[in-house]
N, CA, C and O of each residue as an XYZ file, in Angstrom:
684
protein
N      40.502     31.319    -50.979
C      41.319     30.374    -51.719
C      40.436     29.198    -52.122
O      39.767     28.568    -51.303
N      40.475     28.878    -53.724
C      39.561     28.030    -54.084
C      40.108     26.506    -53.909
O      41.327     26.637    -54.020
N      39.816     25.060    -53.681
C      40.627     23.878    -53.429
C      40.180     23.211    -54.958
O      39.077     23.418    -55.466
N      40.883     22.663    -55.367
C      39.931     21.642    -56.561
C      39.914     20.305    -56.109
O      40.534     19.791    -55.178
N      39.322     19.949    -56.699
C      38.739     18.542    -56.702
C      39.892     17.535    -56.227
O      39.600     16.787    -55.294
N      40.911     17.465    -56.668
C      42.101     16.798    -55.929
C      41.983     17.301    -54.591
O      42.205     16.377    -53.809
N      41.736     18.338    -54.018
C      42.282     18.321    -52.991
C      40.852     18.036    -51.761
O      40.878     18.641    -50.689
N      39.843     17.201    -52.053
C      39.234     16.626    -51.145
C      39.630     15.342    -50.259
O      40.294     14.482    -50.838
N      39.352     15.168    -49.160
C      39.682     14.007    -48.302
C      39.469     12.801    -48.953
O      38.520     12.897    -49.731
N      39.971     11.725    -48.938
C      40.639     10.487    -49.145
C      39.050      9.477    -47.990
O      38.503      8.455    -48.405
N      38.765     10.027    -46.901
C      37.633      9.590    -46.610
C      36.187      9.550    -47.143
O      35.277      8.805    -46.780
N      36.179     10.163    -47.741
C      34.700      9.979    -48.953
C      34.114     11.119    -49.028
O      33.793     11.566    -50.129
N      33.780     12.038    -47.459
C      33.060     12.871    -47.180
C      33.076     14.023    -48.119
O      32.252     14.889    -47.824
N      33.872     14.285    -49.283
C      33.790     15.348    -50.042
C      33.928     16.689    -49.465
O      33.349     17.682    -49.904
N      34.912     16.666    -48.219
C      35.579     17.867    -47.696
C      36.273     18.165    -47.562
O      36.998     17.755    -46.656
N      36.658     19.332    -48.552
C      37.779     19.918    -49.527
C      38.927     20.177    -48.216
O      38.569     20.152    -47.038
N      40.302     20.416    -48.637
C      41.107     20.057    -47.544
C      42.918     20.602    -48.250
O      43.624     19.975    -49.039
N      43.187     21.943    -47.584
C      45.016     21.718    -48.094
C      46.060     20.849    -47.272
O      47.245     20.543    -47.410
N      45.339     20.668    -46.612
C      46.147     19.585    -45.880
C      46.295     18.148    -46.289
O      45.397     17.346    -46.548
N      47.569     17.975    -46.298
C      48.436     16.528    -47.012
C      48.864     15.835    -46.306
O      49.732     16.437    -45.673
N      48.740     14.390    -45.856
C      49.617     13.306    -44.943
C      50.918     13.771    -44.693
O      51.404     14.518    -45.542
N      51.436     13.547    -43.917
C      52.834     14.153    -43.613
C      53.986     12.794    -44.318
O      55.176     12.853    -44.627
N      53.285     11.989    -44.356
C      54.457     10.424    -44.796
C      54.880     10.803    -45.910
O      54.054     11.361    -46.632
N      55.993     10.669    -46.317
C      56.818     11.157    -47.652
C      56.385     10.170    -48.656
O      56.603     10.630    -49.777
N      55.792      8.847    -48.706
C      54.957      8.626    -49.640
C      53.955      8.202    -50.182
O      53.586      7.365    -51.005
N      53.355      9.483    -49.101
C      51.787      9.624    -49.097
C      50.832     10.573    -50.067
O      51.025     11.691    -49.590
N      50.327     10.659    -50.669
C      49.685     11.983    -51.520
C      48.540     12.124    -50.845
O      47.689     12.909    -51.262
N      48.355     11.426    -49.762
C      46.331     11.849    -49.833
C      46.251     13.038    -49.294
O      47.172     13.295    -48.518
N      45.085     14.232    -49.515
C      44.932     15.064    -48.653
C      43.919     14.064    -47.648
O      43.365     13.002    -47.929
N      43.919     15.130    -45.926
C      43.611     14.840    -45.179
C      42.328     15.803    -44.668
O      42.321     16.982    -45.023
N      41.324     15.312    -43.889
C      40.638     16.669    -43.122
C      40.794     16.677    -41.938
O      41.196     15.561    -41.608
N      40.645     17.689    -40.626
C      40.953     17.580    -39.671
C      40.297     16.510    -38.996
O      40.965     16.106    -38.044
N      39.116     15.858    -39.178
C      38.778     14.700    -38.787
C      39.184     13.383    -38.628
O      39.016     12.572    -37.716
N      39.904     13.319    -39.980
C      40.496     11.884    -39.911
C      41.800     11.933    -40.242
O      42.369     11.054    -40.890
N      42.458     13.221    -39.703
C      44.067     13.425    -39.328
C      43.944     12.843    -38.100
O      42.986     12.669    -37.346
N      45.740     12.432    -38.023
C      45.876     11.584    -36.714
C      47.408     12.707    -36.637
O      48.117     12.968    -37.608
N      47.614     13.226    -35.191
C      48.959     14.134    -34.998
C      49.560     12.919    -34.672
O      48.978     12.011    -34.078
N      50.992     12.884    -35.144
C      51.848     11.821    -34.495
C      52.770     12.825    -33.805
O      52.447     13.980    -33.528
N      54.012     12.229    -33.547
C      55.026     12.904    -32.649
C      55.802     14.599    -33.618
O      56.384     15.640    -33.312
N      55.319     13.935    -34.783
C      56.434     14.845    -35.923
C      54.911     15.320    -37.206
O      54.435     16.452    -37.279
N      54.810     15.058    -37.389
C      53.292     15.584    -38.317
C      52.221     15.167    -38.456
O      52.275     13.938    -38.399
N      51.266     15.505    -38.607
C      50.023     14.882    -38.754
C      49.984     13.724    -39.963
O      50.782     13.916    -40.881
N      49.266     12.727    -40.034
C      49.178     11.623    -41.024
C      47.913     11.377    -41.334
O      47.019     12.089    -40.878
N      47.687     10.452    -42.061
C      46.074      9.671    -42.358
C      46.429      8.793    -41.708
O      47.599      8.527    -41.435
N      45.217      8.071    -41.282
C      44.737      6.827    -40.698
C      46.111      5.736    -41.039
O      46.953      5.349    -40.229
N      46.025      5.457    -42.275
C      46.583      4.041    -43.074
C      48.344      4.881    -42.970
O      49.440      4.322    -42.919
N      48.147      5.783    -42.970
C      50.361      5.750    -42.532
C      50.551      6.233    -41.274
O      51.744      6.114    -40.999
N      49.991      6.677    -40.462
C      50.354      6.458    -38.876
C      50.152      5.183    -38.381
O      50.545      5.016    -37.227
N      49.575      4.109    -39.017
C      49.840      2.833    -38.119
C      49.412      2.569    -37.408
O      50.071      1.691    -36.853
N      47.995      2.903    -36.609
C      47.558      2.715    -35.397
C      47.505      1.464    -35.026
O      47.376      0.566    -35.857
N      47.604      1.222    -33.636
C      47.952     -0.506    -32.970
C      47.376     -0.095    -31.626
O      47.442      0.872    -30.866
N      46.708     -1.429    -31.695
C      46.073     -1.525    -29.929
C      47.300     -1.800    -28.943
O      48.221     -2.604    -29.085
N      47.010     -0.754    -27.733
C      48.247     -1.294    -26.547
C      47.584     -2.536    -26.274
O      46.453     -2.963    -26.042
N      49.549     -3.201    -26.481
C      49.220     -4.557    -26.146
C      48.692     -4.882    -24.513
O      48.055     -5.932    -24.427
N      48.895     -4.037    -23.083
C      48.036     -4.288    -22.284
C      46.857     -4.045    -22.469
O      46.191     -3.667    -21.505
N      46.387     -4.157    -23.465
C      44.631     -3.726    -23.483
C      44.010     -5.085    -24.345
O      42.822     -5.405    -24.388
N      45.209     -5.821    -25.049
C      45.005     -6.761    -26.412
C      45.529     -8.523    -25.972
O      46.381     -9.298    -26.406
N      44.456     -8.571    -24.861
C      45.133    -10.138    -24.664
C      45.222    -11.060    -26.272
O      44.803    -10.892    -27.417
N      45.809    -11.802    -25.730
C      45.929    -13.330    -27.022
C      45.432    -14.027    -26.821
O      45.506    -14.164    -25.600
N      44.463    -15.184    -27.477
C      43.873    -16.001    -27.899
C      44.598    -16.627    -26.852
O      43.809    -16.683    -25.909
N      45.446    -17.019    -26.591
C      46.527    -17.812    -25.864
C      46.002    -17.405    -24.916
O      45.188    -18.234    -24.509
N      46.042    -16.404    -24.236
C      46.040    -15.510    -22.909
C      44.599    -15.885    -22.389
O      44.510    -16.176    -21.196
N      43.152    -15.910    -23.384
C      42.289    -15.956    -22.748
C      41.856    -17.310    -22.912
O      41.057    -17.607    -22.024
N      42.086    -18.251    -23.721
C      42.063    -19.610    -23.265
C      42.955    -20.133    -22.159
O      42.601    -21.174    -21.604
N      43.557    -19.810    -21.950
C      44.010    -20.159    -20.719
C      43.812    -20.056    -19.661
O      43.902    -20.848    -18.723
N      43.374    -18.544    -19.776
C      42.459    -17.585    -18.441
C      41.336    -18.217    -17.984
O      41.080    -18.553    -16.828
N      40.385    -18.417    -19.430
C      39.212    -19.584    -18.746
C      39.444    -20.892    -18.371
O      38.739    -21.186    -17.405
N      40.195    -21.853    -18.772
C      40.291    -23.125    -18.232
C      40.949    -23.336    -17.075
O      40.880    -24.333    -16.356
N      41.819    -22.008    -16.868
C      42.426    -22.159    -15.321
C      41.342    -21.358    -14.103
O      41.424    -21.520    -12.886
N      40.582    -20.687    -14.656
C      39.852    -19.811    -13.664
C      38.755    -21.213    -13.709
O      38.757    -22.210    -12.987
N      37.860    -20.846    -14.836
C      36.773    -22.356    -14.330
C      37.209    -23.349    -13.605
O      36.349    -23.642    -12.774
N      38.382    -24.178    -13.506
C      38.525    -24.814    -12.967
C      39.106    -24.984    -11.355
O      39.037    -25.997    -10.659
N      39.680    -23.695    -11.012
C      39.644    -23.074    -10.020
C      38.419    -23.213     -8.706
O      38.309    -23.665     -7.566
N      37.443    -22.319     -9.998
C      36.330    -21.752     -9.013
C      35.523    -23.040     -9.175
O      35.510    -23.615     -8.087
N      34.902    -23.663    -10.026
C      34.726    -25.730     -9.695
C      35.327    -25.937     -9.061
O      34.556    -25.885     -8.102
N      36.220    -26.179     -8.656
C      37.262    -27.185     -7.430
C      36.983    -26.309     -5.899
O      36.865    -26.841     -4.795
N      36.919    -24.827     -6.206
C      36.987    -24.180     -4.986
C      35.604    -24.564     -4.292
O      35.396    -24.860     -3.115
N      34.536    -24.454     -5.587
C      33.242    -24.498     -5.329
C      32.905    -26.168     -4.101
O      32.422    -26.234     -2.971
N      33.420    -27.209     -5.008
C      33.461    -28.753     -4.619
C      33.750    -28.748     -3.171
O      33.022    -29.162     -2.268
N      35.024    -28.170     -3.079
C      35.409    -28.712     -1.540
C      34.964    -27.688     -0.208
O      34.942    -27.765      1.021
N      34.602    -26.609     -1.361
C      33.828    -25.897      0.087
C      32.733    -26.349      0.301
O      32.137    -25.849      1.255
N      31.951    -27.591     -0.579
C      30.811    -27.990     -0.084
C      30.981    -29.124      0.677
O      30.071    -29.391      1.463
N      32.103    -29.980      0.617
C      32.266    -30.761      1.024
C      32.588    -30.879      2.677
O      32.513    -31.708      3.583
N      33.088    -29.176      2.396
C      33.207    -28.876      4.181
C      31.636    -28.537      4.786
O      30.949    -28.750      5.785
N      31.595    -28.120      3.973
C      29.720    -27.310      4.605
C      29.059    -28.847      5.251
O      28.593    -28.942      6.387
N      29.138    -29.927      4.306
C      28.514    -31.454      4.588
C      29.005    -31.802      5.877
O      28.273    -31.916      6.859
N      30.403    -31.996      5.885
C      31.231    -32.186      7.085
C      30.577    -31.446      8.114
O      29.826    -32.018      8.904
N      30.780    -30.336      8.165
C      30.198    -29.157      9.302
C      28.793    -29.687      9.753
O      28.648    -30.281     10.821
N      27.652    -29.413      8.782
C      26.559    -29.563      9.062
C      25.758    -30.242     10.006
O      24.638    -29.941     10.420
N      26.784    -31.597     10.406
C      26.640    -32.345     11.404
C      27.088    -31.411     12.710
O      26.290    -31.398     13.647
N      28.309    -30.630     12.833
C      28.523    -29.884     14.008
C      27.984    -28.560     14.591
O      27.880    -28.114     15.734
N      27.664    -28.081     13.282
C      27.726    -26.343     13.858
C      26.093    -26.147     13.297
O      25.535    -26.725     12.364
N      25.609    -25.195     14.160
C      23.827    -25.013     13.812
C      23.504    -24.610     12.567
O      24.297    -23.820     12.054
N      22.343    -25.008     11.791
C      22.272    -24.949     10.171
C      22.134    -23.271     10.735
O      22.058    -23.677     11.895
N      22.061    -22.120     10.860
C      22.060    -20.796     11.074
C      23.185    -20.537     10.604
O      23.342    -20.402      9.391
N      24.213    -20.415     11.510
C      25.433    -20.236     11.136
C      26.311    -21.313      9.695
O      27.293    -20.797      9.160
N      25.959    -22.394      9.326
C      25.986    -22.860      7.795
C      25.890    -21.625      7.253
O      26.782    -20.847      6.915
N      24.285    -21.493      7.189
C      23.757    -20.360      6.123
C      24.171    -18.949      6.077
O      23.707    -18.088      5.331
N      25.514    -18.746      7.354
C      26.000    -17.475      7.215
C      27.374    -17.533      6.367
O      28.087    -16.688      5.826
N      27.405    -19.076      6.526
C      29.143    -19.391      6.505
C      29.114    -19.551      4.743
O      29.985    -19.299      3.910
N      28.316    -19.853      4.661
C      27.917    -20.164      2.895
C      27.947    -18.625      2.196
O      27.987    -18.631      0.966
N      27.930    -17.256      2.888
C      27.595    -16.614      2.246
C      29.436    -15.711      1.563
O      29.650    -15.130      0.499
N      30.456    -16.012      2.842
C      31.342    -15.819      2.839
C      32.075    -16.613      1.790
O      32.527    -15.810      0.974
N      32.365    -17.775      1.488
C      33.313    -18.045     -0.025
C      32.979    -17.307     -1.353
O      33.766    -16.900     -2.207
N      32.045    -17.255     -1.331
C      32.406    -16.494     -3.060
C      32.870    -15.060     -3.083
O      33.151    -14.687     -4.222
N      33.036    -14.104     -2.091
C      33.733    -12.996     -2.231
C      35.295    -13.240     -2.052
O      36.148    -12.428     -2.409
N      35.585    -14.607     -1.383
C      36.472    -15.117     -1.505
C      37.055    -15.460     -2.777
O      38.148    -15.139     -3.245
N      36.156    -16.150     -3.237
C      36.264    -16.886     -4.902
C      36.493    -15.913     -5.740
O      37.185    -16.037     -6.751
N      35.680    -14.422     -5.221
C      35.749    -13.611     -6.277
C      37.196    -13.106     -6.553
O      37.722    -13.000     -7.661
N      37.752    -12.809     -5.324
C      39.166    -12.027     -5.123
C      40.150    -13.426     -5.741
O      40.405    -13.365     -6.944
N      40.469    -14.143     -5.289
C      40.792    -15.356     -5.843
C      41.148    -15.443     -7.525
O      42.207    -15.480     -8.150
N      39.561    -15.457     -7.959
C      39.375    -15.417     -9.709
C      40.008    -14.394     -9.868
O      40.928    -14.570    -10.666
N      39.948    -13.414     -9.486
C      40.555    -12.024     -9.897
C      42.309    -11.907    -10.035
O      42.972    -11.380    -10.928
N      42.688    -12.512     -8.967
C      44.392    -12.608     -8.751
C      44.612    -13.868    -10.094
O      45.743    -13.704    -10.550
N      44.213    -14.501    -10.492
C      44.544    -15.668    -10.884
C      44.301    -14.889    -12.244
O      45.343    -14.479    -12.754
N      43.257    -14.635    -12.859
C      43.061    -14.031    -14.150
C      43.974    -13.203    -14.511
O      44.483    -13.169    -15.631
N      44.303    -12.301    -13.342
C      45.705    -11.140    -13.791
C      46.607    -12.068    -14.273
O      46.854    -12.156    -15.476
N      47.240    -12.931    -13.237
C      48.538    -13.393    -13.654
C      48.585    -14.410    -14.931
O      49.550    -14.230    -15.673
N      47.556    -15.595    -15.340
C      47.772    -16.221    -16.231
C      47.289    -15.539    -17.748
O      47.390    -16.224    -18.766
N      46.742    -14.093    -17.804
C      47.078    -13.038    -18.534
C      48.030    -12.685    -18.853
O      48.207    -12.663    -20.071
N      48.845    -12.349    -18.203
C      49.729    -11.765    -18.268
C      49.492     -9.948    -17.992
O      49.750     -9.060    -18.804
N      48.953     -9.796    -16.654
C      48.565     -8.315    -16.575
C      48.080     -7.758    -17.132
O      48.044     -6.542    -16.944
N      47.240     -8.556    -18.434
C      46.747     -7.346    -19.230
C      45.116     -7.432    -18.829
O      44.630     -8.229    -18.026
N      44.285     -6.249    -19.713
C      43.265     -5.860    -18.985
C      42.544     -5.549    -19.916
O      42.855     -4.523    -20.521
N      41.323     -6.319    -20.368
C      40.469     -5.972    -21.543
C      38.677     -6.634    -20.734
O      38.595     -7.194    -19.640
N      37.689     -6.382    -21.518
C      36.198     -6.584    -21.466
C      36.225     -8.097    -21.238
O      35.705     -8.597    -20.241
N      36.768     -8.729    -22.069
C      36.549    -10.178    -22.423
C      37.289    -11.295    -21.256
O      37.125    -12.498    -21.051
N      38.210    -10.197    -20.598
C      38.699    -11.200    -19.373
C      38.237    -10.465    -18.229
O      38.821    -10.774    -17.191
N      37.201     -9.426    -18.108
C      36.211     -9.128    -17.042
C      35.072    -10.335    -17.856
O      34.494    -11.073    -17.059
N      34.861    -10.475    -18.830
C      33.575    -11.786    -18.797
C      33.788    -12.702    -18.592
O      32.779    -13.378    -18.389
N      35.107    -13.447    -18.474
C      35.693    -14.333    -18.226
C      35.918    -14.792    -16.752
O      35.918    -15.995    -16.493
N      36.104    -13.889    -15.820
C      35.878    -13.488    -14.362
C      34.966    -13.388    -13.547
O      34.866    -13.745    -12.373
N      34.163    -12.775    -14.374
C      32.682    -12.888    -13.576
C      31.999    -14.216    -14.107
O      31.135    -14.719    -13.387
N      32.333    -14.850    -15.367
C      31.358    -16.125    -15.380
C      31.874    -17.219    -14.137
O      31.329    -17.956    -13.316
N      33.154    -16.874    -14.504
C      34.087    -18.012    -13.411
C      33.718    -17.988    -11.771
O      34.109    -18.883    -11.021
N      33.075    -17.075    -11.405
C      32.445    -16.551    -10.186
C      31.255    -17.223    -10.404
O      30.997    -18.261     -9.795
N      30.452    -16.693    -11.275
C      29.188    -17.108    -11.437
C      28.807    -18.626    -11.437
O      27.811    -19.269    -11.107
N      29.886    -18.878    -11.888
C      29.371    -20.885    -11.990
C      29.937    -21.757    -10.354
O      29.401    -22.690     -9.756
N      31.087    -21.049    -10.058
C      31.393    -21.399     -8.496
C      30.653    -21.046     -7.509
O      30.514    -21.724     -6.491
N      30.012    -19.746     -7.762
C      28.166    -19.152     -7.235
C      27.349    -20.047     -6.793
O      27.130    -20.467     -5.656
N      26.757    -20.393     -8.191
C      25.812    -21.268     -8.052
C      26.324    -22.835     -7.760
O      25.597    -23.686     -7.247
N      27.346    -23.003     -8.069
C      27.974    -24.550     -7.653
C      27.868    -24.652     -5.522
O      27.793    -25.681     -4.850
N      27.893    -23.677     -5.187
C      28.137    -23.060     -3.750
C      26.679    -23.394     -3.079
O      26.276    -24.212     -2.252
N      26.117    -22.379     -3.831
C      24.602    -22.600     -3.315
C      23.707    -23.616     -3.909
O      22.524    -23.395     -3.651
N      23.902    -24.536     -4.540
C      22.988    -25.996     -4.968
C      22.414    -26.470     -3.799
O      23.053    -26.651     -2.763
N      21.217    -26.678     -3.935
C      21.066    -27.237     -2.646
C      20.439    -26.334     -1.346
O      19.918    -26.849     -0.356
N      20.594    -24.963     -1.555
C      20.229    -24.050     -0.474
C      19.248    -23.174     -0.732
O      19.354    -22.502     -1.758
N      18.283    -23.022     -0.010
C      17.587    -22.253     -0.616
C      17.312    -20.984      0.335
O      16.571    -20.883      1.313
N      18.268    -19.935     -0.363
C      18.440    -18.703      0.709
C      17.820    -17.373      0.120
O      17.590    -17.121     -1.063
N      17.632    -16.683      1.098
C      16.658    -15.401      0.427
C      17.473    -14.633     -0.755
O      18.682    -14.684     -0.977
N      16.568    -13.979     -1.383
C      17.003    -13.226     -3.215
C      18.238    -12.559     -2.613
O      19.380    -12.754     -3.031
N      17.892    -11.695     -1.522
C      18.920    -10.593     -1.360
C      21.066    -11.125     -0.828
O      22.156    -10.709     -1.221
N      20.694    -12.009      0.025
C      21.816    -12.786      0.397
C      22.125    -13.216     -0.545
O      23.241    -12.825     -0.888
N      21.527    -14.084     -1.396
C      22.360    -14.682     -2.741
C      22.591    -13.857     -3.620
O      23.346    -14.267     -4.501
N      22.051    -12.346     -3.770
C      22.179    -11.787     -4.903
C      23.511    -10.629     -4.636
O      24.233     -9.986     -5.399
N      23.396    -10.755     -3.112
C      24.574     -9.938     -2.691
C      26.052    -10.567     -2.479
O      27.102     -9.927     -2.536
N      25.927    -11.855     -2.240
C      26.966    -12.950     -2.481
C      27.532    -12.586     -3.859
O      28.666    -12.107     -3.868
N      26.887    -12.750     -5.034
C      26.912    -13.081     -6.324
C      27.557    -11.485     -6.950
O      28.370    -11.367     -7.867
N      27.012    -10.522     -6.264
C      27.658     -8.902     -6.645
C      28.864     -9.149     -6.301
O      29.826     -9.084     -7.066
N      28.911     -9.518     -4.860
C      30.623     -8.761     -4.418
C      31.616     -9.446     -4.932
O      32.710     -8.972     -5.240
N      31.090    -11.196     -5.102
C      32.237    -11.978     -5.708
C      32.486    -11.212     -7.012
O      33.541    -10.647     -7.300
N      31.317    -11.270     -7.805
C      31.910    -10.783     -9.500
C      32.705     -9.463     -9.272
O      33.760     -9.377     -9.900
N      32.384     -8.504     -8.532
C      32.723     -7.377     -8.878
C      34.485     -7.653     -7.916
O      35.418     -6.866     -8.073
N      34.559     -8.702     -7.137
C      36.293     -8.376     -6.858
C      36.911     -9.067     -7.673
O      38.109     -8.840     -7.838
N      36.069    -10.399     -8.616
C      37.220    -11.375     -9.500
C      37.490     -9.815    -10.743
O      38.625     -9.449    -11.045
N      36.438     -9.242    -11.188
C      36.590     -8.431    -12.383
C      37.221     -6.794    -11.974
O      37.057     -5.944    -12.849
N      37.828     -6.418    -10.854
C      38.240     -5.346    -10.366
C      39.907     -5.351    -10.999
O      40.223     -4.456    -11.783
N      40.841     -6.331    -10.629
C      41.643     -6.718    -11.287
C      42.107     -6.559    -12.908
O      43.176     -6.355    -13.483
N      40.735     -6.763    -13.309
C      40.971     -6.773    -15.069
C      40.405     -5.854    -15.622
O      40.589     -5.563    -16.804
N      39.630     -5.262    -14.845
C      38.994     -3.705    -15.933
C      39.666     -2.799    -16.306
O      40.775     -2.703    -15.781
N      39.402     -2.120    -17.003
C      39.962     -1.455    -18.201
C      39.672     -0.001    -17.674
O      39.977      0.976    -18.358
């Protein structure tokens, strides 16, 4: 069966095609490539409608908010846990400081993580895992100013927090 020239895809590729959008007022032919099956017939791209799930599609709203409440969170969390460490330092042996320092930010991390879900609104995209882990990252280093502890302790601090604030929001 020969196709003519009308009946190539609507995508450019110049591959001939009897297949027609299913939308009643649609004419394009389609190829199996850039057919989309819906519930009732196959369509093109532009009349099935495709839409991002909105749990996957925070709002502008959603992630400004996410950062100014998480940064400020993990700053404040960061502040007064140093303020205890100062306090302490006078009581308890700088050893145990330097163990006790290593414990808040997996704290911070789980923390950032609960807090990002909810002023989201449950939803779950890339940009509020970057949003999570920076918010970790700056309460991180706000934590350890001042200390100067081996690569591996700080670098293992700095994993577990990011990876529990951003466990919450991945996709």
């Amino acid at each position: 069966m020969k196709t003519s020239d009308k009946n190539k895809c609507s995508c450019g590729k110049e591959i001939s095609t009897l297949l027609k959008c299913g939308d009643k007022n649609c004419e394009d032919f389609i190829c199996p490539n850039c057919m989309i099956q819906t519930k009732t017939v196959p369509k093109c791209k532009k009349c099935a409608k495709l839409k991002l799930n909105p749990a996957f599609n925070p709002t502008l709203k959603d992630l400004i908010l996410s950062f100014i409440v998480c940064m400020f969170i993990s700053v404040s969390f960061a502040i007064i846990f140093r303020v205890l460490v100062e306090i302490l330092s006078n009581l308890i042996p700088s050893i145990i400081i330097y163990y006790l320092i290593i414990l808040p930010v997996p704290i911070l991390g789980w923390i950032i993580g609960n807090v990002i879900e909810r002023t989201s609104g449950y939803k779950k995209s890339l940009t509020l895992m970057i949003i999570a882990g920076l918010s970790v990252a700056i309460g991180h280093l706000t934590i350890w100013y001042g200390f100067s502890p081996d690569i591996i302790t700080w670098l293992l601090s700095l994993v577990i927090g990011i990876y529990l604030s951003i466990l919450k929001v991945k996709i």
